[in-house]
N, C-alpha and C positions, 0 to 999 in steps of 0.2 A: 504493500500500500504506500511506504514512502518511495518507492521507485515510481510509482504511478503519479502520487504528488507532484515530482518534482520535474518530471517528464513534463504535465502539463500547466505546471506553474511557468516553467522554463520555455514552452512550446508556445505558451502564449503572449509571454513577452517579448521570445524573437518574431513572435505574429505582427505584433504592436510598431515592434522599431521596422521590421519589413514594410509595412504598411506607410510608416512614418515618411518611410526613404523612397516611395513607390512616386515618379512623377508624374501628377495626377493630374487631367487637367484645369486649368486655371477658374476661380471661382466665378466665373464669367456669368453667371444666367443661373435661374432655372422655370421649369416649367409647372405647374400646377394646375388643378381641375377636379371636375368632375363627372361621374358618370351615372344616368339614371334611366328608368325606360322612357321610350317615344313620348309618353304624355305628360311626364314630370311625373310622378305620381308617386315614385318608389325610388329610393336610393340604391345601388347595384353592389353591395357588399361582394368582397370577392372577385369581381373584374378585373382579368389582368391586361397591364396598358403595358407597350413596350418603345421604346424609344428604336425603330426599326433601325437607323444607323450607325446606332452605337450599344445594339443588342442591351441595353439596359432594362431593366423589368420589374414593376414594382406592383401589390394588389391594390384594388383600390379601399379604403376604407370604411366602417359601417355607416359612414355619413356621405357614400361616394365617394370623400375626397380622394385625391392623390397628388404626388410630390415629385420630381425630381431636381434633385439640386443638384448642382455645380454644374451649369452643362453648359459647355462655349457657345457664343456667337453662332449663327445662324439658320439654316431650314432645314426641319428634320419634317419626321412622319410618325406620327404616334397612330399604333395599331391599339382597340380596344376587341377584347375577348369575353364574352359570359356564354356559358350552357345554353342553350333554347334558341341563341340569335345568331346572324351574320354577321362577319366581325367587318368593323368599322374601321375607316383609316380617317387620319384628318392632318393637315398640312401646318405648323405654326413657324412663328420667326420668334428667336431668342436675339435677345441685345443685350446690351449691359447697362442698359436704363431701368429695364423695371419686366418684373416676372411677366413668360407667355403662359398665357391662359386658354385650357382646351375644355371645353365643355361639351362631352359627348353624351347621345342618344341613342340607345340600342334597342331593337325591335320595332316594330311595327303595329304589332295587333296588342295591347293591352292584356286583354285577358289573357294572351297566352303565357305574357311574360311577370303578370303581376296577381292573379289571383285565382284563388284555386287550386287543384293538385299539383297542375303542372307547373304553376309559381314556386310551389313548395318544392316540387322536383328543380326545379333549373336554379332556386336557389343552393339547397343542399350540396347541388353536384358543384357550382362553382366554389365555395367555397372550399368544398372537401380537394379539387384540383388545384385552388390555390395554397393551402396547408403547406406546411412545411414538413411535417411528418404526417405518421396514417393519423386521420380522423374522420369521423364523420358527424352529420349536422342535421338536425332538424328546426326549421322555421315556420316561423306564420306568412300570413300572403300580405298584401296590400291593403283589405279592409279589417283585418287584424284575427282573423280566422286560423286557429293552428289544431294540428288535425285529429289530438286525443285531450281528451279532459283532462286529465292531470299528467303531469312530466310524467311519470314513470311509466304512461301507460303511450305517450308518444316515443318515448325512447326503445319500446318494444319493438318497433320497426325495422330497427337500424342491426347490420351487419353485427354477430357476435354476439347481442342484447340479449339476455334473460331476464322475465321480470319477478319474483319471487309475490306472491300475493299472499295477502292478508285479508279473511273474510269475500274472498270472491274478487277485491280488487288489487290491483296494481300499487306495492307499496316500494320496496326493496329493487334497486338491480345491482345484476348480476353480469360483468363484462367476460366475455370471452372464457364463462364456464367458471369464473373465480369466486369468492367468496364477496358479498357487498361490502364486507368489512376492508376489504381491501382496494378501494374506490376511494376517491378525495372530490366533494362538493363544493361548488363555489355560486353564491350571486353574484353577479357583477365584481367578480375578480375577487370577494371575499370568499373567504371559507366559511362554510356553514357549521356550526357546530350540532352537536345530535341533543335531542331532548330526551330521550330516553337516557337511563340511568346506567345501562349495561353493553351501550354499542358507540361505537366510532362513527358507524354508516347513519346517512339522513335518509328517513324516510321521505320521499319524494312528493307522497300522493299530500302532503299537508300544505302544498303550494298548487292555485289555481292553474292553468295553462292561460286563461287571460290575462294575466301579467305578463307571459314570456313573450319573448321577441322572437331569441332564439336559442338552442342549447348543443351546444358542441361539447363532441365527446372525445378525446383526445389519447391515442391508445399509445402513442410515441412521445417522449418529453426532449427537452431541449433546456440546458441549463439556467435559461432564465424563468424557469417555472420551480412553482413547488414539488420535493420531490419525492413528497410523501403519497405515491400509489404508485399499485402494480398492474392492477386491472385498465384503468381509466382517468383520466382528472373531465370528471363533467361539468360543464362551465354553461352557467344559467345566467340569461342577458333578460334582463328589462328591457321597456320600449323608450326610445328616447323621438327625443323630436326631429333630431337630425334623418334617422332614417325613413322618412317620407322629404318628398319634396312641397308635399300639399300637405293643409290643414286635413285632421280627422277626428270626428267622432263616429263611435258604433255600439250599439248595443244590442244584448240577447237576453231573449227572453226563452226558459227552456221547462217544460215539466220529466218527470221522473216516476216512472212507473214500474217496481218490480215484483214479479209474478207473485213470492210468497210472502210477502208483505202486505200485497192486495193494495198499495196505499199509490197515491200520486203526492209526488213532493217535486216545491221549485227549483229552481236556480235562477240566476239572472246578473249580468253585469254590463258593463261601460268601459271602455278605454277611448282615450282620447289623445291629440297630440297636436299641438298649435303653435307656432313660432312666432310671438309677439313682435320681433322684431326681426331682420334678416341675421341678427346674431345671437338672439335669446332664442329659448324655445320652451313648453313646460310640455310633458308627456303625462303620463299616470294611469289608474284603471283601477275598478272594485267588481269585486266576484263574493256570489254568496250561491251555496248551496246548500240546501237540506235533501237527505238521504237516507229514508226505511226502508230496511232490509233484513232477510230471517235467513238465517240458515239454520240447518238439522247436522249436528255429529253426531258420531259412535266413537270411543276412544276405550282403547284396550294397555293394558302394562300388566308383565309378568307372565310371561309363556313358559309353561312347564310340559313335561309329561309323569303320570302316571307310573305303576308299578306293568301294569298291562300295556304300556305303547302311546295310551290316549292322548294328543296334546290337549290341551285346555289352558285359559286363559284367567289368573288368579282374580284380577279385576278389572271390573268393565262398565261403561260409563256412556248414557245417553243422552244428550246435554241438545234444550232446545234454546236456541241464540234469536233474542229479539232485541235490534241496534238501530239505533239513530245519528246520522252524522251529520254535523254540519261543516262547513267550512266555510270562513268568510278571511278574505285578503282585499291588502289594497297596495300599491306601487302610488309612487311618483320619482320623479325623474325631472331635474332641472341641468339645461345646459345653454354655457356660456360661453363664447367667443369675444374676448375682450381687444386683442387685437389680428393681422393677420396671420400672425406665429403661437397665437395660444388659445388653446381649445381649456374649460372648465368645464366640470360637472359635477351634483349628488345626486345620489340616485340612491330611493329608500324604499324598503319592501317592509310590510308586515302581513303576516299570514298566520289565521288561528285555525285548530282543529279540535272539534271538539268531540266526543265519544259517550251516550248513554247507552252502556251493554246493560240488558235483564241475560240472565240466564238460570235456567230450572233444568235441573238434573237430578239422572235416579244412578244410582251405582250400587252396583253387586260388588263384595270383596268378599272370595271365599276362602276358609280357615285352612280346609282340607282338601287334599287331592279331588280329581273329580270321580263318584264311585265306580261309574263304568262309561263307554262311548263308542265311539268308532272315528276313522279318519274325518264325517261332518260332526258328529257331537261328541257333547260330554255333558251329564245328568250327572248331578251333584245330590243327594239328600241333606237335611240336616241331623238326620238320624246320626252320623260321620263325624259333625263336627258343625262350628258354627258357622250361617249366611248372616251375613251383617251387610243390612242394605240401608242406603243414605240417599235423601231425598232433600235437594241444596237448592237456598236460592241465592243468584248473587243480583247485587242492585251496585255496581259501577259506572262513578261518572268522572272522567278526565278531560284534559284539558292541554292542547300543546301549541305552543308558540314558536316562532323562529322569526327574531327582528334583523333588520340589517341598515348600515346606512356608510358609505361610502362617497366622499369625498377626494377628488382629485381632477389631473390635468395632463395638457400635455404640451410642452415649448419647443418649434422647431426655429431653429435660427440659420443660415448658411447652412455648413452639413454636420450640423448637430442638433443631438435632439433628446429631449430630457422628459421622464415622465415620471409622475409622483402620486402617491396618493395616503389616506390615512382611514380606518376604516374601526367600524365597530359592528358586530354580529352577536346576537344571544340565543338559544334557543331553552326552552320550560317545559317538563312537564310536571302537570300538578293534579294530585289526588287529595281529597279532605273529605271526609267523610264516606267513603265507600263502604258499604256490607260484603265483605268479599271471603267465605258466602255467610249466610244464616243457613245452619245446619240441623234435620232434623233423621232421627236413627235409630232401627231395629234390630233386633240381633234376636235370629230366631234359632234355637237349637233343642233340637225336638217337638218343634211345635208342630209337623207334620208339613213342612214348607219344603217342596223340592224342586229345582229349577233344574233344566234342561238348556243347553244352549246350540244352537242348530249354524254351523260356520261353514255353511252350505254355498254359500254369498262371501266370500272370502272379504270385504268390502263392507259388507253389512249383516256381524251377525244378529240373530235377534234369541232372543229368551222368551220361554216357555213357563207358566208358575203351574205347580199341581199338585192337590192334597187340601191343604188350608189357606185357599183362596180368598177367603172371606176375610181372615186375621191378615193377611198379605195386605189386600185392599183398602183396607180400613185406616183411612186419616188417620183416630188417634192411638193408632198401634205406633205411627212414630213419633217420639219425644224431642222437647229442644236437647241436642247434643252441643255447639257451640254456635258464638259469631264471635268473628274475625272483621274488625271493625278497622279500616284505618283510617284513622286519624287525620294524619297526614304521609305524602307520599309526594315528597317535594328535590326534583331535578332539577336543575341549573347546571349553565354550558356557555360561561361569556368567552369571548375573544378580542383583541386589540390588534389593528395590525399598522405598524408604517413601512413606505415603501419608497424607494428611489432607484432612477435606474438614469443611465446616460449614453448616450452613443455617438459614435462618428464614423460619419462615413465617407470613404476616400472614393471620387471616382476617375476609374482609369480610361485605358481604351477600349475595354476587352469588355466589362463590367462595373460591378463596384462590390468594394470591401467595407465590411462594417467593423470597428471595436466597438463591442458592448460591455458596460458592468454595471451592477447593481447588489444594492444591500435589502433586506426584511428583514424587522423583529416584528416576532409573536407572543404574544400575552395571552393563554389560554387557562380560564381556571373551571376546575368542573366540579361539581357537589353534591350528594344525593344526603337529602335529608328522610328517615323512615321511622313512623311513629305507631305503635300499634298497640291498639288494645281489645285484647286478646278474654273474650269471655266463656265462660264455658260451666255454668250454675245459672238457674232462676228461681225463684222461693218462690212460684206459684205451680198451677198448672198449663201447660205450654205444649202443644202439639200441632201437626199440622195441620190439625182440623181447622184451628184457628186463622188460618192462611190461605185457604182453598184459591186452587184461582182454574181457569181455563188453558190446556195445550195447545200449541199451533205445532205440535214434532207431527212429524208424517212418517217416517219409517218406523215406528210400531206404537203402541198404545201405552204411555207409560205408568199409566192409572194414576191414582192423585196423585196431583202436583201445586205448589205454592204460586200465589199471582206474584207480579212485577213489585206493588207497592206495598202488598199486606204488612210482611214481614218489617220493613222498615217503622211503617205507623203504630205498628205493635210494639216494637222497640222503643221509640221517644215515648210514648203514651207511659210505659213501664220499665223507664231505665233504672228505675230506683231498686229494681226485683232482681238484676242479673248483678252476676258477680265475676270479678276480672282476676284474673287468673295471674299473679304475681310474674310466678316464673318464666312464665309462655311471653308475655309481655313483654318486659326484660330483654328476655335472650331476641324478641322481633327486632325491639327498640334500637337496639346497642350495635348488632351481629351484620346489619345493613349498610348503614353511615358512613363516610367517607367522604375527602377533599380532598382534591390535586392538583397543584400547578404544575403546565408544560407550557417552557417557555425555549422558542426556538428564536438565535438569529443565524441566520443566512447570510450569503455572500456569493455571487459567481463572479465571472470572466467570462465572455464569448467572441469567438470572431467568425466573420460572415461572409460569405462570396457568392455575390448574385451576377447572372448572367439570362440570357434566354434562354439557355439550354443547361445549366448547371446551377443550383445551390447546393452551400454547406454551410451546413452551421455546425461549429466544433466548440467544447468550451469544456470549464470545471468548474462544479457546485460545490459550496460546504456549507453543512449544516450542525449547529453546536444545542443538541437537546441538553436541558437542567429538567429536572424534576425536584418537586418538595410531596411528599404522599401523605397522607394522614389518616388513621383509622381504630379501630378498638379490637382487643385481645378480650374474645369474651367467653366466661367457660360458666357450666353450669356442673355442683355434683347432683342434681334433682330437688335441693334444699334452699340453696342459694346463688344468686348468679353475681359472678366479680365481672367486672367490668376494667380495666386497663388502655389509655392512651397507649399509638404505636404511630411511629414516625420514621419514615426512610428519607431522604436525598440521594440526587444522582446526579450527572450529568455521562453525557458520552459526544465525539463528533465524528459527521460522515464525511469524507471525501468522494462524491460524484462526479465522473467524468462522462461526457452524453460525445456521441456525433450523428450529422443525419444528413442522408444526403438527397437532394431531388433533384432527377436527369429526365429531361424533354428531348429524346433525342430527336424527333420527329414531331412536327405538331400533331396533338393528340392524345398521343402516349409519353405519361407521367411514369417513372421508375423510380422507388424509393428503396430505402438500404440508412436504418439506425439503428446504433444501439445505445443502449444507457443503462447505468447502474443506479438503484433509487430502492425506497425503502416503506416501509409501514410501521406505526409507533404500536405498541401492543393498545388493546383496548384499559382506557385509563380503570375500570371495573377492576378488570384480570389483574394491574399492576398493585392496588388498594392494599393494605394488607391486614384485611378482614380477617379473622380469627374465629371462628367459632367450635365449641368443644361441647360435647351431648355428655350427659352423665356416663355414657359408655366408653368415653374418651376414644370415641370418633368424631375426628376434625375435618372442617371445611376451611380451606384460606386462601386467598389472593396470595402471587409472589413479584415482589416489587422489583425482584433480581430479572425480571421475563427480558430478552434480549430482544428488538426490532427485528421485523420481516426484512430482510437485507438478500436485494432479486437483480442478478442480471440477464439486461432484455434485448432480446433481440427482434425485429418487424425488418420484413420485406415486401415491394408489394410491387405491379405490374398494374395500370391504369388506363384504358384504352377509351376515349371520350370520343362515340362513334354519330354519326348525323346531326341534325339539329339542336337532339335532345334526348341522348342516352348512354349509357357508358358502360362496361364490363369491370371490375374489379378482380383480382387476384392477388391473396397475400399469405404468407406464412408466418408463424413467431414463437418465439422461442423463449421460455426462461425458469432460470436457478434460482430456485428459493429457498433461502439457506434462514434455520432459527424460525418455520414457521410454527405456529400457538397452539397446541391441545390440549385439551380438558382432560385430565389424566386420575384415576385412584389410583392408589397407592394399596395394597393388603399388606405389607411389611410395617412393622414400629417403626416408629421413627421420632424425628425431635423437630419444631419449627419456633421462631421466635421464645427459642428454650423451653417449650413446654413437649412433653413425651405424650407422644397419640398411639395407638392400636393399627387405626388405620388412615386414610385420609383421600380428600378430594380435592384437587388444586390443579395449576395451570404449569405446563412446562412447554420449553422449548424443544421441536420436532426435531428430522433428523434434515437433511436438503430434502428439497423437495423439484420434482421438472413438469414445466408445461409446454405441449409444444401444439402444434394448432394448424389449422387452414381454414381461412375465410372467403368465399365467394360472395358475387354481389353482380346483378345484372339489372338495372333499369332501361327502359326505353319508351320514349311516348310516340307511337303509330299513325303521325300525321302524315306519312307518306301514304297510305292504303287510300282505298276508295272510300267514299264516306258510304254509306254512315260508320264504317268502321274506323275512320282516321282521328277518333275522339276516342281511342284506345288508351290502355298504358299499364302498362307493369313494370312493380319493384319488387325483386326476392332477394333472400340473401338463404346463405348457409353457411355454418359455422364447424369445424368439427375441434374440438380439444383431449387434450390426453394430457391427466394433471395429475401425477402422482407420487407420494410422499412415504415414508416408511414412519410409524411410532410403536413403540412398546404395548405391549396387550399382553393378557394373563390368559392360563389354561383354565382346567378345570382344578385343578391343584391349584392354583393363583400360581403357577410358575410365572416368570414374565419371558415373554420373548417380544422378537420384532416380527411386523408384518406389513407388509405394502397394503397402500388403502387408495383410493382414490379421494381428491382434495375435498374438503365440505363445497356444498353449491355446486361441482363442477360438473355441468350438464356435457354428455361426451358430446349430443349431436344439438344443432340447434338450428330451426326454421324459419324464416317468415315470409309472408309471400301478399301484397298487395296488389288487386285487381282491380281497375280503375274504368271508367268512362265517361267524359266530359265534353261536353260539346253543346253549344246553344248556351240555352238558361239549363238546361239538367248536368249533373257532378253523380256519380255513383260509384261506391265504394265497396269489396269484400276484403278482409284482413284477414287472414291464416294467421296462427302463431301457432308454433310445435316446440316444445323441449324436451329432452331426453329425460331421462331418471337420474338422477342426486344422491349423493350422500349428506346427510344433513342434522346427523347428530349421531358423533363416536362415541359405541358401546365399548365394553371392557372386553370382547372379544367378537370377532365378527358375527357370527350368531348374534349378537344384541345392538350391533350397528343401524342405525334407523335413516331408511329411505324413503324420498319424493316420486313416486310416482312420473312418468310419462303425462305429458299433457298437450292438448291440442284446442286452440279454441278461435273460434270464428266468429268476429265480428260484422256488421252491416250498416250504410249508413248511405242517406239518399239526399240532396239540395236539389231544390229549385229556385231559379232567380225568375220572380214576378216584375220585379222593374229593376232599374239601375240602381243595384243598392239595397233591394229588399229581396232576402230569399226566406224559404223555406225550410226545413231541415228534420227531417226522425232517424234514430239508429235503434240498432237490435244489437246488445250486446249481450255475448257469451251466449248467443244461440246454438251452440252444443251442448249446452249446459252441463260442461268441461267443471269437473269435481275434484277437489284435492284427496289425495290418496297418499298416508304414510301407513311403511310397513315395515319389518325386519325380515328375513331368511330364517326360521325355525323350521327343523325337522324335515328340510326339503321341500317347503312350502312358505310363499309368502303370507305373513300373520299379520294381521292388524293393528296399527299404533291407534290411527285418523283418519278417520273418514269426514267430510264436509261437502254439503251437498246446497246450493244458493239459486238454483235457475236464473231464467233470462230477466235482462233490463229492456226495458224501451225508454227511450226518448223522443221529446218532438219539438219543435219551436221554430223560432222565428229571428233571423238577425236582418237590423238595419245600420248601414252604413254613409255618412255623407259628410 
């Protein structure tokens, strides 16, 4: 590592003084402009302009603009390029009086180039050819339309993309098969910090898509980025003013219909963007949604078998989910042009998500083997031993935030140019007052209760009751057993960030050379506050008779069950009658808690070589993490619980050295080839050093010692941008993951923060780990065909990866050995396939999404490894335009009504974890634009 330092410490300062000595031509001129469609309408982000005689090349900006500086005296030819149009040429004169100014117009037809699919298409693709390494991009159009409800569920499109869902939607992604945790989010060039209390990764679906402009996903890094991920850095833009040419407001109007809900709920938002002056502009937008929806699970843990062969499943769980979401966001966005060398902006998001889960649940846990069966059943009596069944209700309400606000600019002078900014990001989540659950419970043994379970449905078994039906059924056969009340349940995730960066750039005959450098610090502090009070006695009588409420499960009848709000109003009514559980309390209180500061700053160097036919960008990152950790040592012997402060610090630094290279050898075909070294901070959770010890002195702990995901990456790729408006893609990538995180027990004694445990569960560092991959991608929109076919178009892609890792695992002995696994999340195969038709006033859309099966949470031997399922699901979605500006719109979502499916490998058959089952959405509305 210090040969590699010094190689490119050294390498870039004879870059520097090369460059220094390069006779460059004289600062004579330069040229400046802009580029947007035929009717002003749309700024052309991504356009490449080239100075044809002195093969110069630079993209054009999200505001149009563009630059070339230093360029001698006289008549050249600037060529403009964008996906969908014919490239433009335009004639100017440079003097040495005062900059030439090109202001070009690309296309013709409007709608083809500004709104709609094919706007989305030809913006994407220019952008994606202008990149500097592989990436890909999804935008809105023109009247501010972009093509899935919430980010996570637009980025599902894109090459490599898997979306991991939550409750039927789109929360979590997943790059190129990798774990989300290994992904870096940003708004407008900030980092998002996570609201939950246990992960790194941002849930996506808690930001509107009407706020976004656009969202690039960035699979290749280059040393002036951050360089914390492996999978992706996905970079979320607001809508500014600059990127229209014209003033706009628009707004939608949408309802929300799904099947087992039976309910209609709204939505509805505004985005606007007006430029008060030719150098002010203010942008902004607000979105609100409400969303009820039901899903039905089965949930299974603890597969055994019998003395006779039988498997059966110890306990099993039928849980019906009635949920409410809403989400409300809003953006604005102010920018400013003070003079002709300095762009300003702030640009502020805030987005809430809010969550009312009911869920009523019946669970079987049984004591003893099952008496007898066969490969579908297993008939359990209680003659054997005890059924102890649990009949729960939860009433949870949360609450999560993610603010941002970012300040900065950008100063181009001669041929330099400085850019700055200072930023602040938080994200909350908050729980207070949750019943999570109110518990009520029977334990029949001998009472003549025998159940059967028929795993006939491998997906959905169901249970049988037979004998004493009556005492089974009977409300007040179950008694209050506890509530688990919290209190509070309070996350916090600030960030600070400053940033500067500088450049210059030399230009020769041939091209031009850039020196780049710049500094970041981070100020990252994260919190989890957990308060629980823990009851479990009432001094009256208490059953579930008192609580009856109505089912909505649909796969089997679960006899009485508790309503939504009973249980809670019964609670306040008679809190004075329960009684809280000292111990249980305590050890919730204590055993949770944690605060940690990560505080990174950074530094790189890069230098740059642009031509028409060649860039590079070569450079070295360093990143210097500190950590301060804080949390409690908490042990119980069943009598009393100690409680002890615990405090680690750290610090460590990376040296990252990136290069990337992109060859045009031909117009049309883009050739890339980068690699880079980069990293992942462990999740600040896993680092905590949480302690908890059970009267059995079995321990659970966080280890603050966990080393960073430390990955070298390799992307190649082949880019063929064929007619009007289509392009073939082909790329490969490669990389070593050394120190990645697993969740490990321990069966051997051992010692941690001096304390002696029996056994324990904690986090360690893997062994390397390799992913290597190929990605395909074909779009093309069919305006050469005859009509009516020529308002055709298709986007697929397909992804394959192979990501695998080696960690310790235990026998049936708890021997430990090693065992190759496949990475958590990494789907081997992965699909999507977009079928489009637009033409006139009608737009018509079908979305395939396919992913492979998953590993998705390490057991202690593969036999207890828990997988995702295969999934496939098809969307639909139809516009009409009634006038200029006023369309139509319904979608059919998850019309396969595509179910999540977890399971493990027992006994040569796959067994049940989860099942989840949600049917289709409709939607319908109306957007206006003007």
């Amino acid at each position: 590592m210090r040969l590699i330092r010094t190689f490119y410490w050294r390498g870039s300062s004879a870059a520097l003084a090369v460059a220094l000595a390069v006779p460059g031509i004289a600062h004579a001129g330069e040229i400046t402009g802009s580029v947007s469609d035929a009717t002003e309408t749309r700024a052309l982000q991504g356009a490449q302009l080239r100075i044809v005689e002195l093969g110069r090349v630079v993209e054009a900006a999200r505001d149009g603009s563009f630059r070339f500086p230093d360029v001698p005296a006289g008549t050249y030819t600037i060529e403009a390029r964008y996906v969908g149009t014919v490239p433009v040429r335009m004639t100017v004169e440079v003097s040495d009086a005062a900059p030439a100014r090109a202001n070009i117009l690309l296309g013709t037809d409007s709608e083809i180039i500004v709104v709609g699919q094919v706007a989305n298409l030809s913006s994407s693709l220019s952008r994606q050819r202008a990149a500097d390494g592989v990436e890909s991009v999804v935008t809105r159009d023109s009247i501010g339309q972009f093509p899935d409800q919430n980010v996570a569920e637009s980025l599902r499109r894109l090459p490599g993309i898997n979306i991991l869902n939550d409750q039927g939607e789109g929360r979590f992604v997943s790059v190129r098969g990798l774990d989300p945790e290994l992904n870096a989010a940003s708004i407008n060039g900030t980092r998002v910090p996570a609201p939950e209390s246990d992960v790194r990764s941002v849930a996506l679906d808690v930001i509107p898509s009407e706020l976004i402009a656009s969202i690039e996903v960035k699979k290749s890094l280059t040393p002036d980025m951050d360089a914390d991920t492996i999978g992706a850095s996905i970079e979320i833009n607001t809508t500014s003013a600059f990127d229209r040419k014209k003033d706009l407001f628009s707004v939608k109007l949408e309802g929300s219909y799904n099947d087992y809900a039976d309910a209609l709920t709204p939505k509805g938002s505004f985005d606007f963007s007006k430029r008060i002056t030719d150098n002010f502009g203010i942008a902004g937008g607000f979105s609100y949604y409400q969303r009820k929806f039901e899903t039905d699970n089965v949930e299974a843990s603890g597969w055994d078998v019998n003395d006779d062969g039988v498997a059966y499943v110890e306990e099993v769980q039928y849980r019906d989910y009635d949920v409410e979401r809403k989400r409300l966001g809003g953006s604005l966005n102010l920018d400013w042009r003070p003079s002709a060398s300095t762009k300003l902006y702030a640009r502020g998001l805030y987005s809430q998500f809010s969550d009312q889960e009911y869920r009523r649940d019946l669970t079987f846990i049984m004591d003893e083997p099952a008496r007898s069966g066969d490969a579908d059943n297993a008939f359990f009596s209680d003659e054997d031993g005890r059924i102890e069944v649990r009949r729960g209700i939860k009433d949870r309400f949360e609450k999560q935030r993610i603010k941002s606000l970012t300040l900065g600019g950008e100063t181009e002078t001669g041929p330099w140019k400085a850019t700055y900014s200072a930023a602040w990001s938080e994200a909350s989540e908050k729980e207070d007052g949750s019943l999570d659950p109110t518990r009520f419970r029977a334990r029949f043994e001998e009472d003549g209760v025998d159940v059967n379970f028929d795993y006939g449905n491998i997906k959905k078994p169901l249970y049988s009751v037979t004998g004493n039906t009556d005492l089974f059924n009977d409300p007040e056969t179950y008694g209050f057993n506890r509530i688990e009340r919290t209190a509070l349940s309070d996350s916090r995730d600030r960030e600070y960030t400053v940033r500067g960066d500088l450049s210059r750039a030399f230009a020769t005959d041939t091209g031009t050379f850039t020196m780049q450098g710049g500094v970041k610090a981070r100020w990252r502090k994260k919190s989890y506050d957990f308060q629980l009070e823990f009851y479990d006695d009432y001094d009256g009588d208490y059953t579930l008779a008192d609580v009856l409420g109505k089912q909505t499960y649909r796969i089997t009848d679960l006899g009485p069950i508790g309503s939504h709000t009973a249980p809670r109003d019964f609670f306040e009514r008679n809190r004075s009658g329960f009684s809280i559980d000292p111990i249980e309390t305590a050890l919730g209180n204590a055993s949770s808690d944690y605060a940690i500061d990560e505080d990174i700053l950074a530094g790189y160097l890069l230098g740059r070589w642009d031509s028409d036919v060649v860039r590079v960008v070569g450079g070295l990152r360093m990143e210097r993490t500190r950590n301060d950790i804080r949390a409690f040592l908490t042990e119980t012997d069943g009598d009393d619980v100690t409680v002890t402060p615990n405090r680690f610090a750290r610090d460590y630094t990376d040296w990252l050295p990136s290069v990337t290279v992109r060859y045009e050898p031909v117009r049309n075909v883009v050739l890339r080839l980068g690699g880079f070294k980069s990293l992942v901070r462990p999740k600040l959770s896993n680092l905590a050093p949480r302690f908890l010890l059970n009267e059995d002195r079995e321990a659970e702990f966080g280890n603050p010692n966990l080393s960073p995901y430390r990955a070298w990456n390799l992307d190649a790729s082949a880019e063929w941008y064929f007619s009007s408006n289509g392009a073939l893609t082909a790329g490969v990538f490669w990389k070593s993951i050394k120190d990645f995180v697993v969740e490990q027990r321990d069966f051997e004694p051992g010692t941690a923060y001096g304390i002696d445990y029996t056994e324990a569960l904690t986090f360690v560092n893997g062994e390397t780990a390799k992913v290597k991959g190929v990605e395909l991608s074909y779009s093309q929109v069919f305006s050469f065909l005859p009509a009516p076919f020529d308002g055709l178009l298709v986007n697929a892609n397909y992804t394959y990866t192979d990501a695998t890792g080696t960690v310790i695992s235990y026998d049936d002995d708890d021997m430990a050995y090693n065992r190759s696994i496949a990475l958590p999340a990494a789907s081997k195969h992965t699909f999507n396939v977009v079928l489009g038709y637009e033409k006139g006033p009608v737009s018509l859309r079908a979305a395939g999404t396919y992913r492979d099966k998953y590993l998705d949470e390490l057991g202690g031997a593969a036999n207890e490894d828990r997988f995702i399922a295969s999934q496939f699901q098809l969307d639909l979605s139809a516009k009409y335009r009634i006038t200029k500006g006023v369309r139509v719109f319904a979608e059919w979502v998850n019309v396969t009504d595509a179910p999540y499916y977890a399971y493990q490998n027992f006994e040569g058959r796959r067994r049940l974890l989860q099942y989840e089952q949600y049917n289709w959405t409709a939607k319908f509305g109306i957007t206006a634009s003007f």
